[in-house]
mmCIF file of the N, C-alpha and C atoms, coordinates in Angstrom:
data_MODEL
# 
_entry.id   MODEL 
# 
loop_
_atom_site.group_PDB 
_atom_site.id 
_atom_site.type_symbol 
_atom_site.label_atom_id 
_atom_site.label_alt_id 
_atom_site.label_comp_id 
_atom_site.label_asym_id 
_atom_site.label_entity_id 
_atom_site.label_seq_id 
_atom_site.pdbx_PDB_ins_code 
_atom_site.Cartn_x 
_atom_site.Cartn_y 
_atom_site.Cartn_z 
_atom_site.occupancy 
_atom_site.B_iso_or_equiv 
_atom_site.pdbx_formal_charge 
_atom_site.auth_seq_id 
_atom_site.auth_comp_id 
_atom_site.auth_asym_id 
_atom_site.auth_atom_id 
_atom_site.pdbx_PDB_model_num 
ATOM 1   N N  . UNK A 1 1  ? 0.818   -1.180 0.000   1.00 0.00 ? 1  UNK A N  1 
ATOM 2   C CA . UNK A 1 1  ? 0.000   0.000  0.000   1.00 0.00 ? 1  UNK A CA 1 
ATOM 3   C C  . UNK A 1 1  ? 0.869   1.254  0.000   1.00 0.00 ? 1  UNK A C  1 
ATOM 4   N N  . UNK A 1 2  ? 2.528   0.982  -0.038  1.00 0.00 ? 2  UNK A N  1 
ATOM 5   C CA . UNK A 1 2  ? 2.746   2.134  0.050   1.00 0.00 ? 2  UNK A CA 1 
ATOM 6   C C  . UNK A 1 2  ? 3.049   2.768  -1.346  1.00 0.00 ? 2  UNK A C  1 
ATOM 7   N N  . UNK A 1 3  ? 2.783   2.094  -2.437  1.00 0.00 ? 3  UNK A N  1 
ATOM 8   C CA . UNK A 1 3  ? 3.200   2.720  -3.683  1.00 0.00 ? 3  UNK A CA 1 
ATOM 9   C C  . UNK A 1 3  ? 1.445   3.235  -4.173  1.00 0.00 ? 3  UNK A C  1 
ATOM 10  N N  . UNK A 1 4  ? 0.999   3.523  -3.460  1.00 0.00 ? 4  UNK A N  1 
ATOM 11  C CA . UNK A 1 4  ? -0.797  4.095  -3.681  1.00 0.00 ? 4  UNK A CA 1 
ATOM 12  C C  . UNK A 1 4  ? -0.713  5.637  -3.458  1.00 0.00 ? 4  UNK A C  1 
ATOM 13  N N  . UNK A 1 5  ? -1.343  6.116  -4.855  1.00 0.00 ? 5  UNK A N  1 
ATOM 14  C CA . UNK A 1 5  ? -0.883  7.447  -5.625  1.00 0.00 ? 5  UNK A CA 1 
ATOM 15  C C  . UNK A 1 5  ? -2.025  8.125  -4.357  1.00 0.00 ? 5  UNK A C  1 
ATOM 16  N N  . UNK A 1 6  ? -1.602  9.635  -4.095  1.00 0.00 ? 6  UNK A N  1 
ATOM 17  C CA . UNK A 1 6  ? -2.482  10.381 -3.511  1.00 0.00 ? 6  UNK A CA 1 
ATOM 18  C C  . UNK A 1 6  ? -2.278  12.199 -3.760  1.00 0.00 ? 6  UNK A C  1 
ATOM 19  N N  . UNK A 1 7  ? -3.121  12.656 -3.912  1.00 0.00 ? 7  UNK A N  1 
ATOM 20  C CA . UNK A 1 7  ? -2.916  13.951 -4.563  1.00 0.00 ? 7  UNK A CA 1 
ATOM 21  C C  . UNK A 1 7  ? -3.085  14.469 -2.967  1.00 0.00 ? 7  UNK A C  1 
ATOM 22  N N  . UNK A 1 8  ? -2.313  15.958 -3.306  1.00 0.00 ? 8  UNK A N  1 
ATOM 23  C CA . UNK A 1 8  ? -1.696  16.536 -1.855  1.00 0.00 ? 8  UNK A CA 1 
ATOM 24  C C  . UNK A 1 8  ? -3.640  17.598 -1.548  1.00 0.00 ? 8  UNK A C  1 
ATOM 25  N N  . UNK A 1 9  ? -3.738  18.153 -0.638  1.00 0.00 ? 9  UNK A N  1 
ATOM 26  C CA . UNK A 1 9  ? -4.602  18.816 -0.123  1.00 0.00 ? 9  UNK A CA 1 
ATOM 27  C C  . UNK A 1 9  ? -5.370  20.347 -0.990  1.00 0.00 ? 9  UNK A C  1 
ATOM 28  N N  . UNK A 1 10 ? -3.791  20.589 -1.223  1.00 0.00 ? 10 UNK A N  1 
ATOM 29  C CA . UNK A 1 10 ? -3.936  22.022 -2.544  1.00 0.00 ? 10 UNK A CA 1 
ATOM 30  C C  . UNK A 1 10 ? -4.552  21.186 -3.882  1.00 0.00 ? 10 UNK A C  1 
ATOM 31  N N  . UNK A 1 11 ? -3.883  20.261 -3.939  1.00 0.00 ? 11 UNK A N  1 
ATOM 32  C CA . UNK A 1 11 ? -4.358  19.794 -5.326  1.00 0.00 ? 11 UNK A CA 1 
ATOM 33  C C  . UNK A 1 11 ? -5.768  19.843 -5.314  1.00 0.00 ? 11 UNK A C  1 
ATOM 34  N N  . UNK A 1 12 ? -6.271  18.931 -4.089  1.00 0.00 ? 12 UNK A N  1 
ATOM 35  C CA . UNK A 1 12 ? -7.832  18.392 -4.113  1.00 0.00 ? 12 UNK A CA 1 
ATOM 36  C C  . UNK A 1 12 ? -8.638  19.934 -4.077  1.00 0.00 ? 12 UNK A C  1 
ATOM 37  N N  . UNK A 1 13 ? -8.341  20.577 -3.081  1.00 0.00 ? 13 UNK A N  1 
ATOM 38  C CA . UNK A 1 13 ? -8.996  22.068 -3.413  1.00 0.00 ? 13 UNK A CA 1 
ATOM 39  C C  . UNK A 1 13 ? -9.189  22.735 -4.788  1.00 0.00 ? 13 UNK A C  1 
ATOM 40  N N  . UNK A 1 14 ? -7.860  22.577 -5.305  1.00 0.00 ? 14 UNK A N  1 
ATOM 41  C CA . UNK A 1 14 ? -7.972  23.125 -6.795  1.00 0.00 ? 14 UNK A CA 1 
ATOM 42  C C  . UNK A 1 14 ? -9.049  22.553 -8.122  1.00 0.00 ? 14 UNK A C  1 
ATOM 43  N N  . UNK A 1 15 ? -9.420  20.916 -7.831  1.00 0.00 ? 15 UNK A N  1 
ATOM 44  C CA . UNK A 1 15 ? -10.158 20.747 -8.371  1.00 0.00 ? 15 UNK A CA 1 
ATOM 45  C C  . UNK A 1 15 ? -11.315 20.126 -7.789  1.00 0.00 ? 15 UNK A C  1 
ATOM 46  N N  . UNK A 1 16 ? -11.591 20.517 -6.680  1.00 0.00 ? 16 UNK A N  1 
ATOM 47  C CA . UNK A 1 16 ? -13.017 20.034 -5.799  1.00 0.00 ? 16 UNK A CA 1 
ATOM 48  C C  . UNK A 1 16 ? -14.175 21.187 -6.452  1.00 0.00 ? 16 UNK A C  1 
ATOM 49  N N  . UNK A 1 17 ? -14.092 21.968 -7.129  1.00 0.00 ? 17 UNK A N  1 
ATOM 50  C CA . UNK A 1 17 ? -15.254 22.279 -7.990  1.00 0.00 ? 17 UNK A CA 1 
ATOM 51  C C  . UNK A 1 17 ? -16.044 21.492 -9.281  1.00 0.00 ? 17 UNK A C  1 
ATOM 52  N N  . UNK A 1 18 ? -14.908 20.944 -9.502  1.00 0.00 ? 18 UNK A N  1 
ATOM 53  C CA . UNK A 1 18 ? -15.696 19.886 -10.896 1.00 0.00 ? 18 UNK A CA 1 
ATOM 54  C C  . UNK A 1 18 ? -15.737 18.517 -10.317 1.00 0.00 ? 18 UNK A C  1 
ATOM 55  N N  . UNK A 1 19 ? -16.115 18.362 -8.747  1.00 0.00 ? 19 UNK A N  1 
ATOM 56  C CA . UNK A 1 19 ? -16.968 17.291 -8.803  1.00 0.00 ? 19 UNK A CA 1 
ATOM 57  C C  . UNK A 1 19 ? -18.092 17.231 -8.541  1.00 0.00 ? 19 UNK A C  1 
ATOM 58  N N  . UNK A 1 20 ? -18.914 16.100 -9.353  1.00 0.00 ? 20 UNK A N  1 
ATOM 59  C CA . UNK A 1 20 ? -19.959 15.925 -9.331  1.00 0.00 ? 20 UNK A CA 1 
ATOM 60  C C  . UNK A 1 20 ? -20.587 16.387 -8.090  1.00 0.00 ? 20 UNK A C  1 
ATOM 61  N N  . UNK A 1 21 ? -22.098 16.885 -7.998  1.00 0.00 ? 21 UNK A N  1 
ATOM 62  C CA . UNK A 1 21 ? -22.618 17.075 -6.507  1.00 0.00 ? 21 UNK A CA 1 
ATOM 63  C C  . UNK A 1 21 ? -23.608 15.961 -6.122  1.00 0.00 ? 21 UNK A C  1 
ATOM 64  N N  . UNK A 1 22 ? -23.637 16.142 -5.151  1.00 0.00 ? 22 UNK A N  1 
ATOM 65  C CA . UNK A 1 22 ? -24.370 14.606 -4.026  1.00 0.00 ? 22 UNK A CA 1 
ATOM 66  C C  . UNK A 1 22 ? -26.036 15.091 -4.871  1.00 0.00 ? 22 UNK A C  1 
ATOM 67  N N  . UNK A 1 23 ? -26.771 14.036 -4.821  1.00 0.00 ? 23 UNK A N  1 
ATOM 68  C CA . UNK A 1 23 ? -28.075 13.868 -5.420  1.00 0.00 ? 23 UNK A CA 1 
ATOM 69  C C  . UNK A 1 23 ? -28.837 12.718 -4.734  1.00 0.00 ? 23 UNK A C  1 
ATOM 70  N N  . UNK A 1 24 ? -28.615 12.594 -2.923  1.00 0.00 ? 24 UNK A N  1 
ATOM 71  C CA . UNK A 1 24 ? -29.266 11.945 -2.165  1.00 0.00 ? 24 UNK A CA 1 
ATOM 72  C C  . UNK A 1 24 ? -28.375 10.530 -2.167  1.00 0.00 ? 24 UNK A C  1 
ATOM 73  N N  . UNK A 1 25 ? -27.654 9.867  -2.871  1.00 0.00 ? 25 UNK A N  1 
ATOM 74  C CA . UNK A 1 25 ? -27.345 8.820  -2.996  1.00 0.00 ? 25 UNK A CA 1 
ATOM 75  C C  . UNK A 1 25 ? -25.807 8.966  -2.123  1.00 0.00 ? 25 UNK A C  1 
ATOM 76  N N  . UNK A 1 26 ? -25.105 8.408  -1.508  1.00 0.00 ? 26 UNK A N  1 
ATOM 77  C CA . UNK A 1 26 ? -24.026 8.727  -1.013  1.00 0.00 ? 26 UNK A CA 1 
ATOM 78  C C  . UNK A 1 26 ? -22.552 8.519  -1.850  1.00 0.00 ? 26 UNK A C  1 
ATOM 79  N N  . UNK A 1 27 ? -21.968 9.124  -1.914  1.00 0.00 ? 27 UNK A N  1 
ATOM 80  C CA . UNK A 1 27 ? -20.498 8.912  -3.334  1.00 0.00 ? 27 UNK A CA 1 
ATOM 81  C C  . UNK A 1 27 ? -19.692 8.429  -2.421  1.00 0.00 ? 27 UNK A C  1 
ATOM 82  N N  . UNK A 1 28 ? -18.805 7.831  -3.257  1.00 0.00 ? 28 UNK A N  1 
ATOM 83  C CA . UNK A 1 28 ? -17.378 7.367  -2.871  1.00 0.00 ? 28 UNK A CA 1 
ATOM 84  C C  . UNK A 1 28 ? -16.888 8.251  -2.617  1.00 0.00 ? 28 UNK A C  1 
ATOM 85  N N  . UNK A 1 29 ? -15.615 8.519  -1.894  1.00 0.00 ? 29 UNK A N  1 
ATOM 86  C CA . UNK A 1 29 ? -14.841 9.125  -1.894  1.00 0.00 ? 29 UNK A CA 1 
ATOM 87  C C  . UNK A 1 29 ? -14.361 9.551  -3.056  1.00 0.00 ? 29 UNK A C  1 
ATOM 88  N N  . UNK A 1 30 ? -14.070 10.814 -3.406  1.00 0.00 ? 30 UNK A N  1 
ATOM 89  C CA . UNK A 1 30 ? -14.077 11.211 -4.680  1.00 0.00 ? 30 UNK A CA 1 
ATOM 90  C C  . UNK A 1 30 ? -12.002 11.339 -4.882  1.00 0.00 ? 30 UNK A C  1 
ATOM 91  N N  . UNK A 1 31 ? -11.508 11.998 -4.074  1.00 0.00 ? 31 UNK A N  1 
ATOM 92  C CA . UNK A 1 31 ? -10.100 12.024 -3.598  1.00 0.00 ? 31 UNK A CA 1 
ATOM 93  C C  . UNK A 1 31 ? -9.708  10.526 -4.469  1.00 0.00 ? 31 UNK A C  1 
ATOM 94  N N  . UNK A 1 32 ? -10.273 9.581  -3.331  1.00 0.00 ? 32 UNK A N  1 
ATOM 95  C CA . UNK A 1 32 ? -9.583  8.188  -3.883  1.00 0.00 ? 32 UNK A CA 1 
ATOM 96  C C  . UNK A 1 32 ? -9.936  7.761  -5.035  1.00 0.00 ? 32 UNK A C  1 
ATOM 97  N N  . UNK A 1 33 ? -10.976 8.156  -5.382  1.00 0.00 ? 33 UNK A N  1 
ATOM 98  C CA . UNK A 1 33 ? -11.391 7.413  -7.083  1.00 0.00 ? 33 UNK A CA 1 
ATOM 99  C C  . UNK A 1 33 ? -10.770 8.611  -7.617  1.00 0.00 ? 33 UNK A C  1 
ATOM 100 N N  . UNK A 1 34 ? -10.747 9.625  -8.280  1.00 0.00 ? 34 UNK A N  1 
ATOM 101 C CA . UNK A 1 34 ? -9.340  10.191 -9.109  1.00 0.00 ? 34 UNK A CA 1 
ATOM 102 C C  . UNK A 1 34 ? -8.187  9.576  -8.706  1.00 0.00 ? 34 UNK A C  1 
ATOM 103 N N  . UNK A 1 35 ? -7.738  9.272  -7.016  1.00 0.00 ? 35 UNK A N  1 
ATOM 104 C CA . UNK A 1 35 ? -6.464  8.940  -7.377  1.00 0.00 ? 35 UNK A CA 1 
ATOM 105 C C  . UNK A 1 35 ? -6.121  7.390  -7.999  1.00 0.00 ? 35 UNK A C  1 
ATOM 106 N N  . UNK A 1 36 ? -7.359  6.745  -8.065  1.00 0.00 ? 36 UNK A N  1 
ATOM 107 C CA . UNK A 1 36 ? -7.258  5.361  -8.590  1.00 0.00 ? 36 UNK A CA 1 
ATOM 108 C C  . UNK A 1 36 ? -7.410  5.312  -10.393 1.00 0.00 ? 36 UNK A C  1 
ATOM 109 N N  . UNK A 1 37 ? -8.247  6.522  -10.844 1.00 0.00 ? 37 UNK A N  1 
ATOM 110 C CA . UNK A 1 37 ? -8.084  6.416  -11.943 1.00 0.00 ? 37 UNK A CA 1 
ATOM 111 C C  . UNK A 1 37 ? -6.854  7.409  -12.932 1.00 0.00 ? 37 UNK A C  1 
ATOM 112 N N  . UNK A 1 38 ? -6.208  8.375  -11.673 1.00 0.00 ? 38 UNK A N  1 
ATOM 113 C CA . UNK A 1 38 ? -4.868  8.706  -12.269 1.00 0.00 ? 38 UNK A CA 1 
ATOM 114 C C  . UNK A 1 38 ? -3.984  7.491  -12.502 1.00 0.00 ? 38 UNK A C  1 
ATOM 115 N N  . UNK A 1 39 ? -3.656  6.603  -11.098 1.00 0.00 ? 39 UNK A N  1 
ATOM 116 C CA . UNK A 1 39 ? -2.663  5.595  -11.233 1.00 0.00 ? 39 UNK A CA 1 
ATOM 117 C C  . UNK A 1 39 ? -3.256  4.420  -11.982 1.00 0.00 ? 39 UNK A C  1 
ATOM 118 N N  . UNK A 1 40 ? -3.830  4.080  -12.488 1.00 0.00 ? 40 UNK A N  1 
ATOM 119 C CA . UNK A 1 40 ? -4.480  3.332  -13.695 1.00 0.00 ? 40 UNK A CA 1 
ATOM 120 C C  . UNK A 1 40 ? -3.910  3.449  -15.201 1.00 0.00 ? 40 UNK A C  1 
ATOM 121 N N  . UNK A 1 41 ? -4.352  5.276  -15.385 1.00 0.00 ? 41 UNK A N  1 
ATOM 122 C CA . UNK A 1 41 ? -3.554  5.477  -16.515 1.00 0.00 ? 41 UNK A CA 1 
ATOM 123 C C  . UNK A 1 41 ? -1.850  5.674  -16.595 1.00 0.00 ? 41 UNK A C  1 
ATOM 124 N N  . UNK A 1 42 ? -1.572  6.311  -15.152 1.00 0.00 ? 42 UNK A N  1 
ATOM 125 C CA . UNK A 1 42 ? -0.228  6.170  -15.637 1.00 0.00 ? 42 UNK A CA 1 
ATOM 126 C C  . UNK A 1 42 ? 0.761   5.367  -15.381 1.00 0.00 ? 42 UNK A C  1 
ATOM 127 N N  . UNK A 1 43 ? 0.176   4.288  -15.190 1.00 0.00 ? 43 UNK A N  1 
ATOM 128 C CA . UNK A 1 43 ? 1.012   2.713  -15.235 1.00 0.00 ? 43 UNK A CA 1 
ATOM 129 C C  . UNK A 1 43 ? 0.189   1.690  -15.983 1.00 0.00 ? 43 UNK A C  1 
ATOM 130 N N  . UNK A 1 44 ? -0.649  2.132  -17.267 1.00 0.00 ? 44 UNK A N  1 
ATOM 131 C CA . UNK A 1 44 ? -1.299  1.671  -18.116 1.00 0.00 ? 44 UNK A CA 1 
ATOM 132 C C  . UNK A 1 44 ? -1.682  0.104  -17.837 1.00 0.00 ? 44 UNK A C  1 
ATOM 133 N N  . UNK A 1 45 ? -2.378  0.650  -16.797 1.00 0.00 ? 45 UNK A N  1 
ATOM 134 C CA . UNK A 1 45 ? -3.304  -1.016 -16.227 1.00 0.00 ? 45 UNK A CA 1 
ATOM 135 C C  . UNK A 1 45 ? -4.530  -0.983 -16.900 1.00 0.00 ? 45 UNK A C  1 
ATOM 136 N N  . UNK A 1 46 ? -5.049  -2.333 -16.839 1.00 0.00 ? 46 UNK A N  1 
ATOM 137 C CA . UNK A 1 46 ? -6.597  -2.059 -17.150 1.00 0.00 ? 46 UNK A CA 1 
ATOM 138 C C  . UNK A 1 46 ? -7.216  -1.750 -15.750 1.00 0.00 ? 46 UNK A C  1 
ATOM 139 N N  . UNK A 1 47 ? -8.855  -1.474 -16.074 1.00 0.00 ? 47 UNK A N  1 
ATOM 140 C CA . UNK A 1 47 ? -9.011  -1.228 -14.566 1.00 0.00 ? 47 UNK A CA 1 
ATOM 141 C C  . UNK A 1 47 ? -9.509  -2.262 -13.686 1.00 0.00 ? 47 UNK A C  1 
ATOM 142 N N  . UNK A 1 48 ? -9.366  -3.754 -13.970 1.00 0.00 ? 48 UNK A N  1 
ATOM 143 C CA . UNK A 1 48 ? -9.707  -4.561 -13.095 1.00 0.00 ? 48 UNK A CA 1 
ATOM 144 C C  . UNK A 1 48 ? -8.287  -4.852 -12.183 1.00 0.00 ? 48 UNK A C  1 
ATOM 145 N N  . UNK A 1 49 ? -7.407  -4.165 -12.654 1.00 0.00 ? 49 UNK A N  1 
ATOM 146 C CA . UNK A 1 49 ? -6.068  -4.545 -12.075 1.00 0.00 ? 49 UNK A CA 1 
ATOM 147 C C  . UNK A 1 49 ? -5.825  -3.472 -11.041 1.00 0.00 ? 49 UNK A C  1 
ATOM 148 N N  . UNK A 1 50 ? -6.587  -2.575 -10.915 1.00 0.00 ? 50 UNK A N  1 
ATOM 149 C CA . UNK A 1 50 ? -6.044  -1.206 -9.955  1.00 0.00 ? 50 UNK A CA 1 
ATOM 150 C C  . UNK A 1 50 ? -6.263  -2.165 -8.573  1.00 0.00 ? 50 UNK A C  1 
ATOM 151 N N  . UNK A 1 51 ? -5.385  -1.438 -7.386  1.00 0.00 ? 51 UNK A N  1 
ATOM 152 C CA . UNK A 1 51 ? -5.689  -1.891 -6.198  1.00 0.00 ? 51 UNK A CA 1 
ATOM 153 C C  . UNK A 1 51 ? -6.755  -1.560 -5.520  1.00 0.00 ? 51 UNK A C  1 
ATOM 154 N N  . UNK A 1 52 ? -6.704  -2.122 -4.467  1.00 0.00 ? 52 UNK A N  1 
ATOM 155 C CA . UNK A 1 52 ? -8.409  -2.281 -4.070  1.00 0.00 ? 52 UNK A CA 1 
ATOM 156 C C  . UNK A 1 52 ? -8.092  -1.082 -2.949  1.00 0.00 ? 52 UNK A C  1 
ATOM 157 N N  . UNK A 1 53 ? -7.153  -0.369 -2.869  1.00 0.00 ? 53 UNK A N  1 
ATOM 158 C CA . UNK A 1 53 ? -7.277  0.865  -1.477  1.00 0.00 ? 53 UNK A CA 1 
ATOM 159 C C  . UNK A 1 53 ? -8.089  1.673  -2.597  1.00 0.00 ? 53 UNK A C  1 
ATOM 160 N N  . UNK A 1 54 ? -7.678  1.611  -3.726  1.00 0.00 ? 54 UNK A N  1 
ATOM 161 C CA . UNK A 1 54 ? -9.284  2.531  -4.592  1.00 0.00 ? 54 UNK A CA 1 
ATOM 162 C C  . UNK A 1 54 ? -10.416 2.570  -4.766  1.00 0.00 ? 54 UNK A C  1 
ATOM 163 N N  . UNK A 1 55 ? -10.836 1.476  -4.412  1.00 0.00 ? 55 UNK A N  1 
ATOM 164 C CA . UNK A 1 55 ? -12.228 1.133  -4.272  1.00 0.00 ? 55 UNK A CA 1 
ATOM 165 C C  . UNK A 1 55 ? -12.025 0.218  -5.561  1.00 0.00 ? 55 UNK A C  1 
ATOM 166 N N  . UNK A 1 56 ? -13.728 -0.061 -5.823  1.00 0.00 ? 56 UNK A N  1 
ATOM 167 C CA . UNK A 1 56 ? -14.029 -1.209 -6.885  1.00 0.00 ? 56 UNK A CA 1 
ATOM 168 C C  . UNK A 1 56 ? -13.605 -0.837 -8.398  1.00 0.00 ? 56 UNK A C  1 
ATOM 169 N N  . UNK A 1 57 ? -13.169 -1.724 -9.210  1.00 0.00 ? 57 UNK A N  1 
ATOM 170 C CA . UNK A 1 57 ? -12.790 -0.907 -10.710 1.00 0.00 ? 57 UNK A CA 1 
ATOM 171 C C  . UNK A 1 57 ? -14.047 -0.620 -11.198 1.00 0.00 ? 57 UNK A C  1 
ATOM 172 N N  . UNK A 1 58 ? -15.049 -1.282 -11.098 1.00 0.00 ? 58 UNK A N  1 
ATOM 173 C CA . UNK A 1 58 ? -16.172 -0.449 -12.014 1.00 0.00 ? 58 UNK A CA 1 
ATOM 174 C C  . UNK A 1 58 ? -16.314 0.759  -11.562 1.00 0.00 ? 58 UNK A C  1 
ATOM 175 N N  . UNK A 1 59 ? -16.323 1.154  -10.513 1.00 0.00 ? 59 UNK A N  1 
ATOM 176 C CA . UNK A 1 59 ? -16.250 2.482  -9.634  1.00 0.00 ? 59 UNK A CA 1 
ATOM 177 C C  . UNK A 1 59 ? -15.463 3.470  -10.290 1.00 0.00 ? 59 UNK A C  1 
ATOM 178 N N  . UNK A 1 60 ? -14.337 3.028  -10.261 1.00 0.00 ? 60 UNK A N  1 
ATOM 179 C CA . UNK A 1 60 ? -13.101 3.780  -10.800 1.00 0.00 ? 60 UNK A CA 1 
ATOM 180 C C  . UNK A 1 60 ? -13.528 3.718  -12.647 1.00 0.00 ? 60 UNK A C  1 
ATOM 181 N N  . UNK A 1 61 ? -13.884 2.732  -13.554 1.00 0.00 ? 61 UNK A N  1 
ATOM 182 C CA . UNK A 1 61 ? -14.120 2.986  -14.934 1.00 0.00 ? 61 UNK A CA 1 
ATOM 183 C C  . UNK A 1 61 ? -15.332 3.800  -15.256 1.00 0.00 ? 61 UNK A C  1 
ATOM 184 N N  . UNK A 1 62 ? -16.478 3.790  -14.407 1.00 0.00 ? 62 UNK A N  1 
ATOM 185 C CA . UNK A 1 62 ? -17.813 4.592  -14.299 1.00 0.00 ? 62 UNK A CA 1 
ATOM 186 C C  . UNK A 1 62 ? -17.276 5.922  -14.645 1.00 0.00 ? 62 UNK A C  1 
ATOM 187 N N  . UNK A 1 63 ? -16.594 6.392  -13.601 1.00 0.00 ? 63 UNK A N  1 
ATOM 188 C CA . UNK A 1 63 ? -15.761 7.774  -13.249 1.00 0.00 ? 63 UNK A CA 1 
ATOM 189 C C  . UNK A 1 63 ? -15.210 8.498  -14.347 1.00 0.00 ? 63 UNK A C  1 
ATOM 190 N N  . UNK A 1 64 ? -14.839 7.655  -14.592 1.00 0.00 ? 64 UNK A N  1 
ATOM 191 C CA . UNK A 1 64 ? -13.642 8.050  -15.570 1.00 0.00 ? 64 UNK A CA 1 
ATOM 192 C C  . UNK A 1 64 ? -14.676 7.972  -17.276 1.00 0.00 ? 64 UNK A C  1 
ATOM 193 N N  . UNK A 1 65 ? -15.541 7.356  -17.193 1.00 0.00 ? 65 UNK A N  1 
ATOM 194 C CA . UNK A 1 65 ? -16.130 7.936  -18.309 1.00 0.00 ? 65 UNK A CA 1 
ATOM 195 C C  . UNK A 1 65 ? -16.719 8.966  -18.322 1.00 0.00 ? 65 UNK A C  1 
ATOM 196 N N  . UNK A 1 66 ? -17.492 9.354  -17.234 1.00 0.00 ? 66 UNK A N  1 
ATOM 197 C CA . UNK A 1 66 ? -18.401 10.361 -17.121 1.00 0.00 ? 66 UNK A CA 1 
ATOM 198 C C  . UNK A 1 66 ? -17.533 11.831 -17.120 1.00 0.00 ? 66 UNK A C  1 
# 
């Protein structure tokens, strides 16, 4: 777990406006699913291969389409 990508505090501020907003249903952690679908692409995994401190890959491929 210690090679598990995490964006610093400034980062998440800088782009905590373009996430999606809550619509009664409760979200994942949004922090960890970007950082699961950054380290996905840039160690060109598919996404059933990401680690599981990211949560589920459909989670993480959902995301990343939308």
């Amino acid at each position: 777990m210690s090679d598990v990508f995490l964006p610093s505090e400034s980062q998440i501020r800088r782009i905590e406006p373009f996430f999606p907003l809550v619509h009664g249903v409760p979200r994942v952690d949004d922090c960890r699913v970007l950082s699961g679908i950054v380290y996905v692409i840039r160690n060109w995994l598919q996404w059933k291969d990401a680690q599981k401190a990211y949560g589920p890959h459909k989670t993480l491929y959902n995301r990343f389409i939308r």
